[in-house]
C-alpha positions in Angstrom: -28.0 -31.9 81.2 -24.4 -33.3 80.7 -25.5 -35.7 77.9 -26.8 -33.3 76.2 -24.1 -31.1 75.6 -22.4 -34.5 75.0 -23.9 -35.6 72.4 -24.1 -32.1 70.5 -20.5 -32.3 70.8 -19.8 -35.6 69.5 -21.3 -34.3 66.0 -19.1 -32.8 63.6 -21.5 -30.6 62.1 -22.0 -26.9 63.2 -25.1 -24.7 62.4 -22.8 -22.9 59.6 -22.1 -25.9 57.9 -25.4 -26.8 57.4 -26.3 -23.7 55.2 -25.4 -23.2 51.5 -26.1 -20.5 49.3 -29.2 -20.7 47.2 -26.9 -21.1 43.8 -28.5 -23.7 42.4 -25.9 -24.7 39.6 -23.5 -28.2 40.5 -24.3 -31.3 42.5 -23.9 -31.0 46.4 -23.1 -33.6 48.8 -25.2 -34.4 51.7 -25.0 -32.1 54.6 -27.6 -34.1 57.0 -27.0 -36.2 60.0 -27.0 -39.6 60.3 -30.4 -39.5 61.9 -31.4 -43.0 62.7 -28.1 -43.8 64.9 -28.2 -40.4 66.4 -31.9 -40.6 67.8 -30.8 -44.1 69.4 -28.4 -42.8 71.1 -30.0 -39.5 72.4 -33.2 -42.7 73.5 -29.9 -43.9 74.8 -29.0 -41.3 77.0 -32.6 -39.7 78.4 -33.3 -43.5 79.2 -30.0 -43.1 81.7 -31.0 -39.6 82.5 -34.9 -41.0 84.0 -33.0 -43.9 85.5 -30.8 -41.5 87.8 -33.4 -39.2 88.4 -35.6 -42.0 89.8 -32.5 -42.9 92.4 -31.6 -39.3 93.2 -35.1 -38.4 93.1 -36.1 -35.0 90.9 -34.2 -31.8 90.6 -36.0 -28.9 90.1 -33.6 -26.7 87.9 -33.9 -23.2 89.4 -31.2 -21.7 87.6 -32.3 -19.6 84.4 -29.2 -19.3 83.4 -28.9 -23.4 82.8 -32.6 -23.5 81.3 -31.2 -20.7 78.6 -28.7 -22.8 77.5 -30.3 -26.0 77.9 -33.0 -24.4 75.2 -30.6 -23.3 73.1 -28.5 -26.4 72.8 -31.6 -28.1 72.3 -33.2 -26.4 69.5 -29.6 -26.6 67.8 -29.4 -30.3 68.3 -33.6 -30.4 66.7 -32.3 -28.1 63.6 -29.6 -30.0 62.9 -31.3 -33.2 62.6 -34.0 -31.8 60.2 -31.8 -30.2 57.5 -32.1 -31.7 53.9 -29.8 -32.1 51.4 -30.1 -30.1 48.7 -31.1 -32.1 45.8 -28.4 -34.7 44.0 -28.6 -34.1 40.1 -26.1 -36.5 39.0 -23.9 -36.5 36.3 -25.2 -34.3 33.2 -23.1 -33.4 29.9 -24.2 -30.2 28.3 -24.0 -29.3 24.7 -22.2 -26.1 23.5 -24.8 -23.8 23.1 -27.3 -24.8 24.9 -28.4 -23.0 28.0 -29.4 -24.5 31.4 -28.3 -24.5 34.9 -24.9 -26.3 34.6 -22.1 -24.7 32.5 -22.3 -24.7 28.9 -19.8 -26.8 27.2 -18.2 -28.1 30.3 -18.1 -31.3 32.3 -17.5 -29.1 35.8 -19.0 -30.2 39.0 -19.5 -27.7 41.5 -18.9 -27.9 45.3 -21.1 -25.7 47.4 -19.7 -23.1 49.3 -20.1 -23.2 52.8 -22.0 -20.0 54.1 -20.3 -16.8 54.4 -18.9 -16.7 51.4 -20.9 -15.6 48.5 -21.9 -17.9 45.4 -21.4 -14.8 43.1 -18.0 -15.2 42.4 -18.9 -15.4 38.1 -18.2 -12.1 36.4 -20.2 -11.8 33.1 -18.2 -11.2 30.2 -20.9 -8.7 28.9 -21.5 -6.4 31.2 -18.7 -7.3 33.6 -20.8 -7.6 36.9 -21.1 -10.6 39.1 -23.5 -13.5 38.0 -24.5 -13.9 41.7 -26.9 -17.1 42.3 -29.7 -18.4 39.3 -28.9 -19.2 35.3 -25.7 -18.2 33.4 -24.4 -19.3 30.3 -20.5 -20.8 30.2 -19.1 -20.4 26.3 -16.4 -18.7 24.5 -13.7 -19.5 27.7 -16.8 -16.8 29.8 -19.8 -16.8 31.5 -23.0 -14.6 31.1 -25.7 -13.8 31.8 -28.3 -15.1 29.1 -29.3 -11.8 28.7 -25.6 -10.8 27.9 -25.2 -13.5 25.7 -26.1 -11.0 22.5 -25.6 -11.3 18.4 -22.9 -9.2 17.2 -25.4 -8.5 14.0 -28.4 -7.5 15.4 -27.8 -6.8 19.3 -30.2 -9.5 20.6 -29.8 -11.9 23.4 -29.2 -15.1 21.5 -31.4 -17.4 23.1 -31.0 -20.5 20.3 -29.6 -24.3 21.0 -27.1 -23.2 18.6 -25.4 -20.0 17.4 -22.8 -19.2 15.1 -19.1 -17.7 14.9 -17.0 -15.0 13.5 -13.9 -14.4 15.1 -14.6 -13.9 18.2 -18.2 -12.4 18.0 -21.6 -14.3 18.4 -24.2 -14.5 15.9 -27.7 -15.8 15.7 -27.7 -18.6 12.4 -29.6 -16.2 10.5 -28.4 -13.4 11.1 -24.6 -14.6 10.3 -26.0 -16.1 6.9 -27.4 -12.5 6.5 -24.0 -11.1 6.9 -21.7 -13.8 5.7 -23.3 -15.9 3.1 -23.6 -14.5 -0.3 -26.1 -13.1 -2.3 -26.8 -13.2 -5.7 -26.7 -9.9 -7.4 -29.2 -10.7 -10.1 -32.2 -12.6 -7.8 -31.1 -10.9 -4.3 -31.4 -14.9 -3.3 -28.5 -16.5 -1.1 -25.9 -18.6 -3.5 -27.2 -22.1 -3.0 -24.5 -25.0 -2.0 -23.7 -27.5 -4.4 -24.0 -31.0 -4.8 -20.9 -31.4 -2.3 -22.2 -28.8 0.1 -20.1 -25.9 -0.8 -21.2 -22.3 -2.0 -20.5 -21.9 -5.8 -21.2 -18.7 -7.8 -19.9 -17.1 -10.7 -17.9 -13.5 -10.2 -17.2 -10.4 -12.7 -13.3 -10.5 -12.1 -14.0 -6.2 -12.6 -17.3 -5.1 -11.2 -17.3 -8.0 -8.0 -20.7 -9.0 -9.0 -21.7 -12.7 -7.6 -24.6 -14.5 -8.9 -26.0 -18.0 -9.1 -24.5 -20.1 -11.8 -27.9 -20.9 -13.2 -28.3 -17.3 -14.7 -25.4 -18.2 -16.9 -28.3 -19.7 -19.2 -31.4 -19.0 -18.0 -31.7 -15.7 -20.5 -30.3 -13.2 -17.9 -29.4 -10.4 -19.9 -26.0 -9.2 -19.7 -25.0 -5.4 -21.0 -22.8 -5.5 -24.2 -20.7 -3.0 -23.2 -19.5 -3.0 -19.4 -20.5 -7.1 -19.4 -22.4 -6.5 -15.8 -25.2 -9.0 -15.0 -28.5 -7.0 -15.2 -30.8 -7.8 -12.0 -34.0 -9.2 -11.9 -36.5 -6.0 -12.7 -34.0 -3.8 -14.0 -34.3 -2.2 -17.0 -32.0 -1.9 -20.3 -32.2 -1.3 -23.9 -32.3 -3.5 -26.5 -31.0 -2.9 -29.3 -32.0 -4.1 -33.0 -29.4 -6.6 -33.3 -29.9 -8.4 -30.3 -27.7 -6.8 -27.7 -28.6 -5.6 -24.6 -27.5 -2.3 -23.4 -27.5 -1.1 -19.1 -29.1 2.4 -18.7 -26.1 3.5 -17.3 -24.1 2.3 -20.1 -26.8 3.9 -22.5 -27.0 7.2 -21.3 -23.5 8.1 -23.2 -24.1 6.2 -26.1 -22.8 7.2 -29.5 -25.7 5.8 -31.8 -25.6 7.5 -35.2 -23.0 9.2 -37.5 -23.1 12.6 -37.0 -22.8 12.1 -32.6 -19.8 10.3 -33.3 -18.2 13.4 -35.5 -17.3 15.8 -32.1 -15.0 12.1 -31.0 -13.9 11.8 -33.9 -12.2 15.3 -33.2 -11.0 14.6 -30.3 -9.0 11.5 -31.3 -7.4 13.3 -34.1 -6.6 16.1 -31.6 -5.0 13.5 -29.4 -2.9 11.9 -32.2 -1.6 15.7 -33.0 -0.4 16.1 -29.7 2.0 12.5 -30.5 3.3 14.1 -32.9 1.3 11.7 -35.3 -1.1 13.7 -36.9 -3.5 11.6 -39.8 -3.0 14.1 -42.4 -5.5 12.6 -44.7 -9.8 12.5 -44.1 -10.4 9.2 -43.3 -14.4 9.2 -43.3 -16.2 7.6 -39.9 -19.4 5.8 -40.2 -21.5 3.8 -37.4 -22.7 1.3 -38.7 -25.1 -1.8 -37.4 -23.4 -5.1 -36.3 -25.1 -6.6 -39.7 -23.3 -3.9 -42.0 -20.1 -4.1 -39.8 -19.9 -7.9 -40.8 -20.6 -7.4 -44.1 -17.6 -5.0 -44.6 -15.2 -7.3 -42.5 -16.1 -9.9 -45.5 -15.3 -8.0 -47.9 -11.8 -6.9 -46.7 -8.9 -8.7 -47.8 -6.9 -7.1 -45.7 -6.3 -5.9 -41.7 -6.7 -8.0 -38.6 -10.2 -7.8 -36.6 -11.3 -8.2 -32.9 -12.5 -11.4 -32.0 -14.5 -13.1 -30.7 -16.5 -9.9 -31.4 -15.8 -7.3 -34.3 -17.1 -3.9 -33.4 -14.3 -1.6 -35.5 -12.9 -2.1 -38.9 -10.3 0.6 -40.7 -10.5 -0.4 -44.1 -8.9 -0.3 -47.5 -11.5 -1.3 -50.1 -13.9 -0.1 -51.9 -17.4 -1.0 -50.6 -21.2 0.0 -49.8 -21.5 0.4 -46.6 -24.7 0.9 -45.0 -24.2 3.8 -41.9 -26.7 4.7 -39.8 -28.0 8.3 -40.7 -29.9 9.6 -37.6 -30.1 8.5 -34.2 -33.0 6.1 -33.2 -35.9 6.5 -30.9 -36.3 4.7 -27.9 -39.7 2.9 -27.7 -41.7 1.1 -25.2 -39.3 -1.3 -23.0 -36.6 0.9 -24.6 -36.6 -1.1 -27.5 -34.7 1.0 -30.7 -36.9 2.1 -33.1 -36.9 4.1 -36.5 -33.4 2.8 -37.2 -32.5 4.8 -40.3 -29.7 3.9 -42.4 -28.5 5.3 -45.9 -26.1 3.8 -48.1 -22.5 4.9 -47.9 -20.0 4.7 -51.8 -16.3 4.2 -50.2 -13.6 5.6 -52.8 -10.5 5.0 -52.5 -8.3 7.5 -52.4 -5.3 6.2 -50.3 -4.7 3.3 -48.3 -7.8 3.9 -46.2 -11.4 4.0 -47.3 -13.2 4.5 -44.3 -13.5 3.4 -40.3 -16.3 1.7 -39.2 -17.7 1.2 -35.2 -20.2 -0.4 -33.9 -23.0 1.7 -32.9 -24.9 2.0 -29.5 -21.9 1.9 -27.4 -21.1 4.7 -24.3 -18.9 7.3 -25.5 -15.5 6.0 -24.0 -15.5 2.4 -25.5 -16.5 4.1 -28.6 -13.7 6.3 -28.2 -11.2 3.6 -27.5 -12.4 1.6 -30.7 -11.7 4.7 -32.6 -8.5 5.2 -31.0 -7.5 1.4 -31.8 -8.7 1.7 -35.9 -7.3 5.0 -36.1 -3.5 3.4 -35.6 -4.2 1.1 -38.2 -4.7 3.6 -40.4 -1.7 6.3 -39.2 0.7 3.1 -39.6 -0.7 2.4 -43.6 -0.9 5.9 -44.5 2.8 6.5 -43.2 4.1 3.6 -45.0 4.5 1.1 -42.7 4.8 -2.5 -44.7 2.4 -5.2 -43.7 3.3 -5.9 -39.9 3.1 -9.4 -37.8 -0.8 -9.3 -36.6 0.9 -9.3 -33.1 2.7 -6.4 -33.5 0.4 -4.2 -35.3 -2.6 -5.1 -32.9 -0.3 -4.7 -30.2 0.6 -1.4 -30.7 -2.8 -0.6 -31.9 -4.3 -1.2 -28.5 -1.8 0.7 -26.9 -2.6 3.8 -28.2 -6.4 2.9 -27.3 -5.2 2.8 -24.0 -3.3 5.8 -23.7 -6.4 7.5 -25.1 -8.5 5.9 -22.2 -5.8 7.1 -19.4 -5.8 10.9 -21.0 -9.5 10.5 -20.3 -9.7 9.3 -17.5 -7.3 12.4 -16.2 -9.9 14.8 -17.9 -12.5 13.0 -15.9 -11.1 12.8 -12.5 -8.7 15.6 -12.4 -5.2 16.2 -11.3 -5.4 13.7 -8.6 -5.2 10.7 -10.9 -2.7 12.6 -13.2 0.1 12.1 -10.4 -0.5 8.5 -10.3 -0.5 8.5 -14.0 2.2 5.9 -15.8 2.0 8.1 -18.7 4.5 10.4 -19.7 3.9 14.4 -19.0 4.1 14.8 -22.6 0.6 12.0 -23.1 -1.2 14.0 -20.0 -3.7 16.2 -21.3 -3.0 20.0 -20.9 -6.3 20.2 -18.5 -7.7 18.0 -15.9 -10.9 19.2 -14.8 -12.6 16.2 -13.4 -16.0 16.7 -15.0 -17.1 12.8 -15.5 -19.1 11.2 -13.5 -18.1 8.6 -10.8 -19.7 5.6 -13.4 -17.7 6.8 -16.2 -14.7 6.8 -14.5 -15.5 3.5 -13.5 -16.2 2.5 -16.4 -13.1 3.7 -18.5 -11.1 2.1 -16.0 -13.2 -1.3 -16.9 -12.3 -0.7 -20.5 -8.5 -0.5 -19.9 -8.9 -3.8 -17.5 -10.0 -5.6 -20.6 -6.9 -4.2 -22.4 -4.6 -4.9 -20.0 -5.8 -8.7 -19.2 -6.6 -9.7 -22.6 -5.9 -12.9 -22.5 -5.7 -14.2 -26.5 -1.9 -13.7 -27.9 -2.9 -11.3 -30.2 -4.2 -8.9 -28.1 -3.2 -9.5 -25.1 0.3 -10.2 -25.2 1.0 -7.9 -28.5 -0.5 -4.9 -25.9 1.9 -6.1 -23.1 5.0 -6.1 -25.3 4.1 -2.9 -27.1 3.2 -1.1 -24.1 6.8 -2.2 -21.9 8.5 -1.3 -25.3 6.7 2.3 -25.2 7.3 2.8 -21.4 11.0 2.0 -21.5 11.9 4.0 -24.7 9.2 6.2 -25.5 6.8 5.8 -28.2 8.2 7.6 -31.2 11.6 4.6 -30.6 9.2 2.2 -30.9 7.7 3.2 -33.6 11.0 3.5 -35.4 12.4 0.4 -34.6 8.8 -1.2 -35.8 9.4 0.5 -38.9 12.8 -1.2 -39.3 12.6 -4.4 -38.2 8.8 -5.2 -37.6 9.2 -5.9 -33.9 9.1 -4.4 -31.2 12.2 -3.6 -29.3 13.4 -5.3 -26.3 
């Protein structure tokens, strides 16, 4: 049986080479013999064999040993001519994304791995184990398993064509719009896009509140007093005059005369401890937005808030109509049994009366008050008519003194330290007995101060208030006195 051990040797291929591991990811080349010119040649060789057995005459093989290996060699010749390649897949670009058996997002073509060595070299990037042979999922510079492939939102597999990014984490389409594109605070809908594809909303530059700009003038009531964007289903108050009013905003409201008397108070307690005490009574009326118009009419004199008046200090003698008690809340908390009584101003010095709006919480109220308050201190001392810049200016100042003092008294000691006001402005107790809205909400009022835009207002408060910090409020009140400026 020399030929056969012959031929077996004159092929290259050895049983190992002929087996692969059972990955079935890449394209493999063919591992099979060349059959056809093989079998010719093994026809070939037992054609020779028969022909020198017929001269020689039979030989009777007796030797077990050389039938053993004959048997062997021959079933190894048989297997190798019978193995199949494994099956040729071609060339096939994959989308990033999408799973399958070739990598994702790659244009790799694997070799097989001739047996020993294992096909499960991959380690997954989620749970750090090796892939081993069947489907995994190439992305993010990694491999996975598809079951490791998960949402950084919700913890699922992601099993979509397409997912989305943050940073580095995964997340299902839905659940990143869930998490990253906004939603409008009045609907609870996502922001559309706009024409151009981008996501365009409208934003409180105080309270962060997002909405869609169509509530702008779709009749989406917005509070009066904190300007927050009331959601779909909420609740508020109306009030007579057309404003509309957030329960939380409501629920410290000053809405007649007599509530506002205990603030009052406490304003002309604060202007004592300046060392500015209004020595004369100044009478304090709430008043309706209808009255407080009238009035503003018929003063030829002082400056006013724009765009919207809601206090007047005034120095002529009028009617005013003030509103006596305060009303009840009806169904939809709509204000009912407004009642008002005529009010004879006399003038007795420079200042008939101050008027504020009513239906406002307690600590723009309070600020109003503190605002019309230094008109009148400044025409009862004597001051001589001042540029509307300056007077306004210093005006809201001391409303926003008033508003830090009170936000000390609501949040205690802690804010006090951080205070820009001077020990001799702190008030002598901090208790921190607010709530965490009004807090918020004084701090709102002294934004508006502080970023008033208009040149009145807004830049007569930022000169005023530098002038006050750098030398003290009782110099800057002298050098208005002298000069009708403030000093620089």
């Amino acid at each position: 049986m020399g030929w056969l051990s012959k031929i077996f040797k004159g092929s290259n291929h050895k049983l190992s080479d002929a087996q692969y591991g059972t990955d079935t990811v890449g394209n493999y080349p063919s591992t099979s013999l060349d059959t056809t010119s093989e079998i010719e040649d093994i026809d070939r060789a037992i054609a020779l064999s028969l022909s020198e057995e017929d001269q020689k005459g039979k030989t009777v093989i007796n030797s077990e040993y050389q039938l053993e290996e004959d048997e062997l060699l021959a079933r190894a010749l048989q297997e190798s001519l019978i193995v199949e390649s494994p099956p040729q897949n071609g060339n096939r670009n994959s989308t990033s994304g999408r799973y399958g058996n070739d990598p994702i997002g790659n244009e790799n073509f694997y070799q097989p791995i001739p047996f020993p060595y294992s096909t499960g070299f991959r380690i997954c990037a989620g749970c750090n184990t090796e892939i081993g042979q069947g489907r995994f999922l190439s992305c993010m510079s990694a491999v996975w398993h598809p079951e490791c492939f998960r949402c950084h939102a919700c913890k699922h597999p992601i099993y979509d064509y397409e997912f989305s990014m943050s940073g580095s984490y995964p997340y299902h389409k839905a659940c990143y719009k869930d998490s990253y594109h906004p939603k409008c605070d009045v609907c609870k809908n996502f922001i559309p896009t706009n024409a151009a594809g981008l996501i365009e909303y409208r934003a409180h530059p105080f309270w962060s509140q997002k909405y869609c700009p169509s509530h702008e003038h779709d009749g989406t009531p917005r509070c009066c007093s904190c300007e927050r964007m009331e959601p779909r289903d909420t609740r508020y108050a109306a009030l007579n005059d057309g404003r509309k009013l957030c329960l939380e905003c409501l629920d410290s409201a000053v809405m007649d005369t007599n509530g506002c008397q205990p603030l009052y108070l406490d304003i002309q307690e604060f202007y004592e401890g300046l060392n500015m005490k209004v020595k004369q009574q100044v009478p304090l009326l709430l008043v309706e937005r209808q009255a407080l118009n009238e009035a503003m009419d018929g003063e030829r004199h002082g400056h006013h808030h724009m765009p919207e008046t809601r206090g007047l200090c005034l120095s002529e003698e009028q009617t005013v109509s003030t509103i006596l008690r305060r009303p009840r809340m009806g169904a939809g908390n709509r204000v009912l049994d407004m009642r008002t009584e005529p009010y004879k101003l006399t003038r007795r010095c420079e200042v008939t009366a101050i008027l504020i709006l009513y239906g406002l919480p307690r600590l723009l109220t309070g600020s109003i008050l503190a605002h019309e308050m230094m008109h009148a201190w400044l025409r009862l001392n004597g001051y001589q008519i001042l540029n509307q810049e300056v007077e306004e200016g210093i005006c809201q100042v001391l409303a926003n003194m008033w508003l830090e003092s009170q936000i000390i008294t609501i949040s205690g000691s802690d804010y006090a330290s951080t205070s820009s006001l001077p020990p001799a402005f702190l008030p002598s107790t901090a208790q921190g007995t607010g709530s965490p809205f009004e807090r918020k909400l004084g701090e709102f009022f002294k934004h508006q101060i502080e970023s008033d835009t208009s040149v009145v207002y807004g830049n007569g408060f930022r000169v005023g208030n530098r002038a006050v910090l750098k030398y003290g409020l009782q110099r800057t009140l002298d050098h208005i006195r002298m000069t009708g400026t403030f000093p620089f």
